[in-house]
VEXMAR-35354 format. One record per atom (N, C-alpha, C, O): x, y, z. Coordinates in steps of 0.02 Angstrom, whole numbers, plus 50000, padded with zeros to 5 digits. Each point is the difference from the previous one (the first is absolute). Layout:
<rs>
XYZ/...
</rs>
This chain:
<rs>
599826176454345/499264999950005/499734993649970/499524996650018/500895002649933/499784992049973/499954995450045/499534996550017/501105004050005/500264993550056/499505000450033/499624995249993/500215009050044/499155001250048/499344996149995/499594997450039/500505003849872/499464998549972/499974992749988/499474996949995/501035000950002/500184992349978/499934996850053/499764994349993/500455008150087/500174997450055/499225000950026/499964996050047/499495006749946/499365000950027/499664994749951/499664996050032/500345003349926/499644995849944/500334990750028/499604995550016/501035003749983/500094994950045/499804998250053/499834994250015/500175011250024/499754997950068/499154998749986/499724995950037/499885007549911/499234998350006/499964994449974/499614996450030/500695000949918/500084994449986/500004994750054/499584995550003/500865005150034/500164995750050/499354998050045/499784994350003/499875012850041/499755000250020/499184997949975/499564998350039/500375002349897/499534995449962/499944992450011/499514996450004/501325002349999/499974993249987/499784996150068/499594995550008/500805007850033/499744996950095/499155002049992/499664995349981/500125008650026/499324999549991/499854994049970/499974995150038/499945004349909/499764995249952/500114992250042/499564995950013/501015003850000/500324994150032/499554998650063/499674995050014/500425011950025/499435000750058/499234994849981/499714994650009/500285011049962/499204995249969/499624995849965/499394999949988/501264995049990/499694993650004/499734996250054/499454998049980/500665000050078/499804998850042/499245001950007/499544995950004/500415010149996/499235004650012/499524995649943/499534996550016/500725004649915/499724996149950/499614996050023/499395000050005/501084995650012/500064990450014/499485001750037/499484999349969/500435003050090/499474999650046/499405001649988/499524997150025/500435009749920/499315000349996/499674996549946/499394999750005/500884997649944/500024994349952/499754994050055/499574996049979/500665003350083/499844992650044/499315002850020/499574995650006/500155012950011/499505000550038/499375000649915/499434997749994/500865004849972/499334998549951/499684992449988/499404998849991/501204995750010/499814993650016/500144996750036/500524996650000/499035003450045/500344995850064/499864992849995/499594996649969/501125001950089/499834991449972/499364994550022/499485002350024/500604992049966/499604997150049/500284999450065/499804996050042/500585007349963/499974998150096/499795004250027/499894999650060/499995005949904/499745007850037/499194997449987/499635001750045/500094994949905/499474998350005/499844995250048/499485001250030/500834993749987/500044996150047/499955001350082/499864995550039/500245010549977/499765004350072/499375000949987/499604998150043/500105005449886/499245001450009/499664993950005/499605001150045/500334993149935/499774993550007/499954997750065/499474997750022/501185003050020/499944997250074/499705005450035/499734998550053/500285007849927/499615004450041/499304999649998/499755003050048/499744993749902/499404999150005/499964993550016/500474996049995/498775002350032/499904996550024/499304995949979/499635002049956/500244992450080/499394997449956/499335004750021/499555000049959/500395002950088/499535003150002/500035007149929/499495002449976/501014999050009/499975005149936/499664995549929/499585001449957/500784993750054/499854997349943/499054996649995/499684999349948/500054999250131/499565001749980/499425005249962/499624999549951/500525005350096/500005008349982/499994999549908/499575002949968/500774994450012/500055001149920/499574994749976/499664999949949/500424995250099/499574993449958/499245001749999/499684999149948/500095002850098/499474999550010/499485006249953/500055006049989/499344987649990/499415006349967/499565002750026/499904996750051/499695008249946/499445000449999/499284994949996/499904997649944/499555000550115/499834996449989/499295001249961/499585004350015/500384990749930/499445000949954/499195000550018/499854996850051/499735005949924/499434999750021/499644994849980/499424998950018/501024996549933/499674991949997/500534996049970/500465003249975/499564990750023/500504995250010/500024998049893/499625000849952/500894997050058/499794997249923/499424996149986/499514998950035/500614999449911/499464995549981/500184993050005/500604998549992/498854995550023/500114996150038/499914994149944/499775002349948/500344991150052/499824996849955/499304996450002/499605001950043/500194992749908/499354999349988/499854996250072/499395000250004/500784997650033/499944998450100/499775008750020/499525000350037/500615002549953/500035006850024/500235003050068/499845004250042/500614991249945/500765001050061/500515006249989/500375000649951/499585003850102/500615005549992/500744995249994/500234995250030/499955008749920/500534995749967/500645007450001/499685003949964/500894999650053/500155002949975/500934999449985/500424999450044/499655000749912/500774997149961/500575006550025/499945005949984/500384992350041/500505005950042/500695001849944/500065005349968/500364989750032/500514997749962/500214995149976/499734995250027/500755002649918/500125005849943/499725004449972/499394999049995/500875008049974/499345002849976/500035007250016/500375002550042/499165000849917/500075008950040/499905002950073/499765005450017/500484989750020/499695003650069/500165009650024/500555002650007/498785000750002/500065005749984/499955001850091/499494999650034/501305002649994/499865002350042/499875006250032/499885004049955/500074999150106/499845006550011/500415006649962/499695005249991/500894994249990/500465004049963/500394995149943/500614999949992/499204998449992/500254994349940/499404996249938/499574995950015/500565006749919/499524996849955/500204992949995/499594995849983/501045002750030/499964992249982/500544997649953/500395003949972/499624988950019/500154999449917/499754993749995/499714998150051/500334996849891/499724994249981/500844995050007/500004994450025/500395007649960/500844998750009/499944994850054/499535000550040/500924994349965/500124995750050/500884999749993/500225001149943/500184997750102/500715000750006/499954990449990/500074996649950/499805001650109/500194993050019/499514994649932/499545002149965/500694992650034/500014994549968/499564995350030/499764995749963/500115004250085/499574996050034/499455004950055/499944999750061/499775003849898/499325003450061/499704997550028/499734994649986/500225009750078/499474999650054/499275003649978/499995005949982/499624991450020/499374998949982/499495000750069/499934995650042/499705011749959/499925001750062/499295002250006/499945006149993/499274989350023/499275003749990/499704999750073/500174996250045/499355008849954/499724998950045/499084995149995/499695000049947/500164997950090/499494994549981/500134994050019/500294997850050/499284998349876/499964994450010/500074998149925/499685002449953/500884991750046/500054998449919/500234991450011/500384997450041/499325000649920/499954991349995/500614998849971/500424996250023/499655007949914/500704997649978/500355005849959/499655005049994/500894995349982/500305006749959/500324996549938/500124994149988/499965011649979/500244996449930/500405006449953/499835005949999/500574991749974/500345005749955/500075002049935/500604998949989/499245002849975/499885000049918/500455007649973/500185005650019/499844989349922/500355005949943/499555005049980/499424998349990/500805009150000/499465004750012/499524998449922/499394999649996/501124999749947/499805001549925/499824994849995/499415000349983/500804992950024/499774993449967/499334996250058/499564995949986/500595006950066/499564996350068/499954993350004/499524996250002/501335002750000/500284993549992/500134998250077/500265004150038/499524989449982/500105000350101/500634997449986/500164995149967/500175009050064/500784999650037/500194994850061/500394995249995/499165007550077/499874996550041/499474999150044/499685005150011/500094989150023/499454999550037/500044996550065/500444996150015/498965006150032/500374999250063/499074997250063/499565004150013/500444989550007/499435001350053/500345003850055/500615000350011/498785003350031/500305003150056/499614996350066/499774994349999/500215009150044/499634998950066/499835004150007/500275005049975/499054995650071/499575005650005/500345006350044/499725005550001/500974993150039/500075004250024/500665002549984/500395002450040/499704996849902/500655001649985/499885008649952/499525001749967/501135002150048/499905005649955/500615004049966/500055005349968/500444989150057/500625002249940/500224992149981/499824994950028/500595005749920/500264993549957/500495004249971/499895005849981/501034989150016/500235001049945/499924997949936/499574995649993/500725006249960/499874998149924/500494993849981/500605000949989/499024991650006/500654994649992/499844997749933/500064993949992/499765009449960/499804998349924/500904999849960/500604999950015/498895000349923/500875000449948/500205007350023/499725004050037/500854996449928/500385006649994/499635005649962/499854998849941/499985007550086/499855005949958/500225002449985/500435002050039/499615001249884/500345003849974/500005004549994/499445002550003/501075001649986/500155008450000/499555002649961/499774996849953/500045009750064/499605003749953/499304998249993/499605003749973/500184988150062/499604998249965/499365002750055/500185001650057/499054999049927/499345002350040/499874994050025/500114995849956/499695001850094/499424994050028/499475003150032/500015006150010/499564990750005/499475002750038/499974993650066/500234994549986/499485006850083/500004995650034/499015000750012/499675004449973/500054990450070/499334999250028/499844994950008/500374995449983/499175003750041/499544994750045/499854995649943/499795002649949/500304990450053/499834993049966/499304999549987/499584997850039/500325004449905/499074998549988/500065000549936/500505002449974/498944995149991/499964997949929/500005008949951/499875005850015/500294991549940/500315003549947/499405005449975/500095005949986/499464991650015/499335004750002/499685004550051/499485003349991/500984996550074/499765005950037/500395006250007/500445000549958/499535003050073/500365006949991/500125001150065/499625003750031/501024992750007/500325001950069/500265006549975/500115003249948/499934997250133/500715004950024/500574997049963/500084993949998/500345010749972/500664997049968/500535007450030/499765005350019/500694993649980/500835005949986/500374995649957/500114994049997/500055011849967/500615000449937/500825000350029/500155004850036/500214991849954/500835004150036/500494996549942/499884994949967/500715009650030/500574999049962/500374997650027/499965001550059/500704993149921/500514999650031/500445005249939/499985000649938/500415002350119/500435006249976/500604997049939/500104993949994/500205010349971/500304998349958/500764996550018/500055000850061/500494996249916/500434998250049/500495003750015/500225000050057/500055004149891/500275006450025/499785002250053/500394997750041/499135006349993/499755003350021/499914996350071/499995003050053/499934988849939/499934995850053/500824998750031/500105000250061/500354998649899/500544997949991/500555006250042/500454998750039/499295009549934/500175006850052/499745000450061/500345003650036/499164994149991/499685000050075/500364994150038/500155000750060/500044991949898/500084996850040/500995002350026/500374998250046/499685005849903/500935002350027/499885005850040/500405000350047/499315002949952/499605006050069/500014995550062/500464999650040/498954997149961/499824995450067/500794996250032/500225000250057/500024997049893/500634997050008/500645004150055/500274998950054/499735006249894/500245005650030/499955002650070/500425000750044/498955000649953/499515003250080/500154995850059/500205001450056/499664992349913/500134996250070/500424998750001/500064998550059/500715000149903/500564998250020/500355007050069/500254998650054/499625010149910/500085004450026/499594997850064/500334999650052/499044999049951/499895000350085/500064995850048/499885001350059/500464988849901/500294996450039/500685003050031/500294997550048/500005009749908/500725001950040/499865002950027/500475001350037/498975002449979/499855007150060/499664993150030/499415001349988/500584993450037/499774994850033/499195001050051/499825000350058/499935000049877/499295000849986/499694994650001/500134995849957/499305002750102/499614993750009/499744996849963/499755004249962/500074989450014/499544997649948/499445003749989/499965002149942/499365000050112/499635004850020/500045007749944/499625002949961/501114997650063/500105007549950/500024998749944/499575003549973/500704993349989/500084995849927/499614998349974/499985001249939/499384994550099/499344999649956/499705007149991/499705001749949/500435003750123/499705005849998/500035003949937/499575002149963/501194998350037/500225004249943/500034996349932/500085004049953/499874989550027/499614995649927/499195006749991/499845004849965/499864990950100/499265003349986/500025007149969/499815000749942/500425005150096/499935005649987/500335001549936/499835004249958/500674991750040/500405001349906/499334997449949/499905002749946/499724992450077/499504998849953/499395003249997/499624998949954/500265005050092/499465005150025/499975007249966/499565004149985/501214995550010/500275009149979/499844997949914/500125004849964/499734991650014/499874997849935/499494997349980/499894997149947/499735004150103/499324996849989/499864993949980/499474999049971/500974995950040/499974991649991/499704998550073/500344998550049/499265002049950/499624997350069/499744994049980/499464999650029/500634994849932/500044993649996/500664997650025/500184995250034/499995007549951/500944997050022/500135002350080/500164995650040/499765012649985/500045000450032/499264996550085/500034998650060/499615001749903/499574993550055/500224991649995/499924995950045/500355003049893/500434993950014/500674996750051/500114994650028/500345013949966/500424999750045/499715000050082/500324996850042/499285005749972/499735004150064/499414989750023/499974998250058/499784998649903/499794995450025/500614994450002/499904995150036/500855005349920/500524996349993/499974994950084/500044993850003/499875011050059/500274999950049/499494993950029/499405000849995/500864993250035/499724994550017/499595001350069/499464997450016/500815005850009/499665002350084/500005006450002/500515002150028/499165001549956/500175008750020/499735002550071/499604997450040/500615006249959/500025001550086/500145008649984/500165001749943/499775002650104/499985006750005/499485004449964/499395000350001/501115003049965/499715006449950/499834997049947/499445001349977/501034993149985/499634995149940/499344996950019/499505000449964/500554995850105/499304999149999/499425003649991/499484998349972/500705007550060/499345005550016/499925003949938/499725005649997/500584990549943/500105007149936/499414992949950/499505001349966/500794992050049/499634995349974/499114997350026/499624996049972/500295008050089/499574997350044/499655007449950/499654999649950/500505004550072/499735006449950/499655000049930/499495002649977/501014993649999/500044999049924/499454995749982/499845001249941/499834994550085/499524992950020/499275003050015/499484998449970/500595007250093/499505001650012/499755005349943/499405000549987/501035003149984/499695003149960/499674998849933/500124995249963/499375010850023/499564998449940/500355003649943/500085006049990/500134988149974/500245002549950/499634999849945/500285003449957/499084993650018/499445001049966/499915006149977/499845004350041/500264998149879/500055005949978/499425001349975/499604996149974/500355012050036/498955001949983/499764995649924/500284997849950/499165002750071/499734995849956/500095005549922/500045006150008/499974991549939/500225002449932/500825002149990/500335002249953/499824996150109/500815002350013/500534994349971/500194995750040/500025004049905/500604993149970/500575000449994/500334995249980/
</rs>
């Protein structure tokens, strides 16, 4: 009866152990589905399109435009900055090193200052019909606030936005993401087209819509759905209600 007893206790043993063995595998997999990688994120990216990303970009339009400067010209400052879209509060955060600088109006010239000291960084004439500029000043630093606005003397009270450049950690993890993303969708041999697509929407899903409208104007000739997302983007009023900052 021993022997029985000894010979059943081995065999559960055994049969413990194939189980167990069994289910590592199972593990492994659902360990891969609680975090999936970026390439599984990388299908949702090419599956939207610029018309979604308008859909997210876009606000509500105000029942009056900002406030204008002492000309009393609608002036309104897009990006860098909190742009608050239809499902998105925003952030002040900038990824890139060199921003795109994006108003609607009319501005003679732009200029960039330190938020605490209101030390000018950089300055810029424009043309009357111009309404984005990159940023070709010194280097900004991490962590640090600027404010951007319209070139007029120190005693009036423009339109201004505040924006951060992000810390470098934090800049330094997005740019090995992006790195990543697009190397994965030059091997699923993914068009240039898709690549800016999926930059944009990685910067969208994060609410860097300075970065991500930087990528999306990157394109020297746009043509298609970029055009019609930028032709969109132009016509609209992005002028936030008046007392709205």
């Amino acid at each position: 009866m021993s022997k029985l007893t000894a010979a059943k206790s081995t065999l559960l043993i055994v049969i413990v152990g194939i189980l167990s063995l069994s289910a590592l595998p199972l593990q492994a997999a659902i360990r891969q589905q609680v975090n999936p990688s970026l390439t599984e994120v990388n299908h949702k990216h090419i599956a939207l399109t610029w018309g979604d990303i308008w859909e997210r970009l876009r606000r509500k339009k105000g029942k009056k435009g900002s406030r204008g400067n002492n000309k009393n010209k609608l002036l309104c400052l897009i990006t860098p900055g909190k742009l608050r879209s239809a499902y998105e509060k925003g952030t002040i955060k900038v990824w890139g090193e060199q921003p795109l600088f994006l108003w609607q109006g009319v501005m003679e010239g732009i200029e960039v200052r330190h938020l605490r000291s209101n030390k000018l960084i950089w300055s810029q004439t424009l043309e009357p019909t111009t309404n984005r500029i990159t940023y070709q000043g010194e280097e900004l630093e991490p962590e640090q606030v600027y404010f951007w606005r319209e070139t007029v003397p120190l005693d009036t009270l423009p339109t201004k936005i505040t924006f951060r450049i992000m810390n470098k950690e934090e800049r330094d993890r997005i740019s090995t993401e992006l790195a990543e993303l697009e190397s994965q969708l030059e091997t699923e041999g993914a068009s240039e087209s898709d690549i800016i697509l999926a930059r944009v929407n990685y910067f969208a899903e994060r609410q860097l819509w300075s970065d991500a409208l930087q990528e999306a104007y990157s394109v020297e000739n746009p043509s298609g759905e970029l055009a019609d997302f930028i032709a969109k983007f132009e016509a609209h009023n992005f002028c936030p209600p008046q007392g709205d900052n």
